[in-house]
N, C-alpha and C positions, 0 to 999 in steps of 0.2 A: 672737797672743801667741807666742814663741818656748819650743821646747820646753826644760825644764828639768829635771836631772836629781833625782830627789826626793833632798834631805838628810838626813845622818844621825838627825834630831829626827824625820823620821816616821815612822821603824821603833820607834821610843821610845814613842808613842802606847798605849793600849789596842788589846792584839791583836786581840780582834775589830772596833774599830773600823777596825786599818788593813786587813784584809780586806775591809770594807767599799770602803775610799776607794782600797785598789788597782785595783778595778774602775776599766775606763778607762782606765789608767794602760799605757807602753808597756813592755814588755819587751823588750831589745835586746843581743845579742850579735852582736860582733866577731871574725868566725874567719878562718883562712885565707884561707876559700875567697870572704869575703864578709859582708856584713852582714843578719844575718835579724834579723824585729820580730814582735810581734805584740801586742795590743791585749788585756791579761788581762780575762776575761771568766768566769771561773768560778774562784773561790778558799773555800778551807776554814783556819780557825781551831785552832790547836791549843795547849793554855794548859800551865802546867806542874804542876798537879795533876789532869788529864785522865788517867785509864789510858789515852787512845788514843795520846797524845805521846811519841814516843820516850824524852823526858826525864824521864818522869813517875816511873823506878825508881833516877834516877840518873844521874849524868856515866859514859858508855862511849865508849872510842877512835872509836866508828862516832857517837854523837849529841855529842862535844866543843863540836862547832860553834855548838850550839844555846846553849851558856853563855856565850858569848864576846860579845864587843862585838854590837850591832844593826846591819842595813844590810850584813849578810854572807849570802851564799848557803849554804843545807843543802842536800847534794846525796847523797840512800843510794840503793842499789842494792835491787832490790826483786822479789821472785819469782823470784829468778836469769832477770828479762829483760829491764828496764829501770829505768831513773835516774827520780828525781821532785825536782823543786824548790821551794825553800822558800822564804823571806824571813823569816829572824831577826828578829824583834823583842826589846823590852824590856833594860832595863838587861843588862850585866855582871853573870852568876851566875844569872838569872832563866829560862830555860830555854822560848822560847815561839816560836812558827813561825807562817807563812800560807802554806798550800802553794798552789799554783800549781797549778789543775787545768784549764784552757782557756783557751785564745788565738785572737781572729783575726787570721790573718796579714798584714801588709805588707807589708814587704821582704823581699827574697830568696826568693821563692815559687817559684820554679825550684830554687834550692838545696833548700827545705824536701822538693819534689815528690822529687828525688832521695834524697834522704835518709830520704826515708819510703816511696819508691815506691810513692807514692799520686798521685791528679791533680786529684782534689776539693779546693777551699778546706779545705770542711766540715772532711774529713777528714785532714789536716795534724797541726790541734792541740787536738782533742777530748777531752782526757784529758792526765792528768799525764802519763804515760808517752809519749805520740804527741809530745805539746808538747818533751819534751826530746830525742828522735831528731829532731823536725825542722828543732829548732834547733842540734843539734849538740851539747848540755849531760852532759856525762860525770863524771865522778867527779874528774878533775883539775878541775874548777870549784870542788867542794867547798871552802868558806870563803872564795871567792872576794869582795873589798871590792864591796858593786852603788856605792860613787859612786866605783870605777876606771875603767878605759878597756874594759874587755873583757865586761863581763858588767854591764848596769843598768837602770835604770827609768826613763822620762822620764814627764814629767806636761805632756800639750798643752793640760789643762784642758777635755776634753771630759765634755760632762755626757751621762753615761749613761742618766739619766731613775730609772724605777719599779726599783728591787733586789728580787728574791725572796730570799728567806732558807728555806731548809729545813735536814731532818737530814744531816748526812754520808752520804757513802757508802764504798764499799767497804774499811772497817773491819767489826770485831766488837765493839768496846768503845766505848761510849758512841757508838755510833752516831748515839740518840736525840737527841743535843746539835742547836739550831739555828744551827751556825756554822757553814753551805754559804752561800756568795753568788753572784748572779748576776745582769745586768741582766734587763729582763722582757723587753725588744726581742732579746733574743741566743736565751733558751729556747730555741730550733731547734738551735745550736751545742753544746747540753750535754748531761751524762749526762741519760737521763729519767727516771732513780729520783726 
């Protein structure tokens, strides 16, 4: 089957479901230097009455994005040392994300290796923060349309198989929630909390 790039109506879904149905799914950015991908494999849910959601006390210049049309990139800066990526969901005004916490990489693995100066697969894009230094994802991404040319998501339709589902990590607030996804074949790739 030829890869397609997901449309607007599945960012529209139930937020944790499309956390779920992201797993699999490709993530691909068009830079300068080249095209890097990589294969989302660990994703967290964040809904808009969650205290862990940025949007949960309100529309702020820094979470705007999160209220806007679906099928847009949330891209905050975070511990003053790196970028983490989102995928907008749900209506216009509705306020709900899927972060992007692990990728295996594809394309541009040279690019990625440099960029991360690192030379392990593994270790490329193990984490939201890793994931977006190795793919180049900075804060000019922010709001960025995923069905443009530069920043998106393809569906090759590969079946991931068995999904784990546990609690978040590295938050403080509602930790306990179970909206961390992961395939069961990947667990070696992810955080081990």
């Amino acid at each position: 089957m030829p890869l397609e790039k997901l449309p607007r109506e599945f960012y529209m879904q139930d937020t944790i479901q499309v956390a779920r149905e992201c797993l699999g799914k490709i993530l691909v950015h068009e830079t300068g230097e080249g095209v890097v991908s990589g294969r989302i494999i660990e994703t967290e849910a964040y809904l808009h009455d969650d205290p862990a959601c940025h949007a949960s006390r309100g529309m702020t210049q820094r979470n705007c994005v999160m209220f806007g049309e679906p099928g847009h990139a949330y891209v905050y800066f975070t511990y003053g040392f790196h970028h983490c990526m989102n995928l907008v969901t749900q209506p216009k005004g509705t306020a709900e994300a899927v972060l992007i916490r692990a990728l295996e990489p594809i394309d541009g693995i040279e690019l990625m290796m440099r960029n991360r100066e690192k030379t392990r697969p593994q270790d490329l894009c193990s984490g939201p923060g890793k994931l977006t230094q190795a793919l180049g994802i900075g804060h000019a991404l922010n709001g960025e349309d995923l069905l443009g040319g530069t920043l998106y998501v393809l569906d090759d339709h590969t079946d991931v198989g068995q999904i784990v589902t546990r609690p978040r990590i590295g938050i403080k607030l509602a930790a306990h929630e179970p909206w961390r996804f992961y395939p069961l074949d990947y667990q070696g790739w992810v955080s081990k909390v």
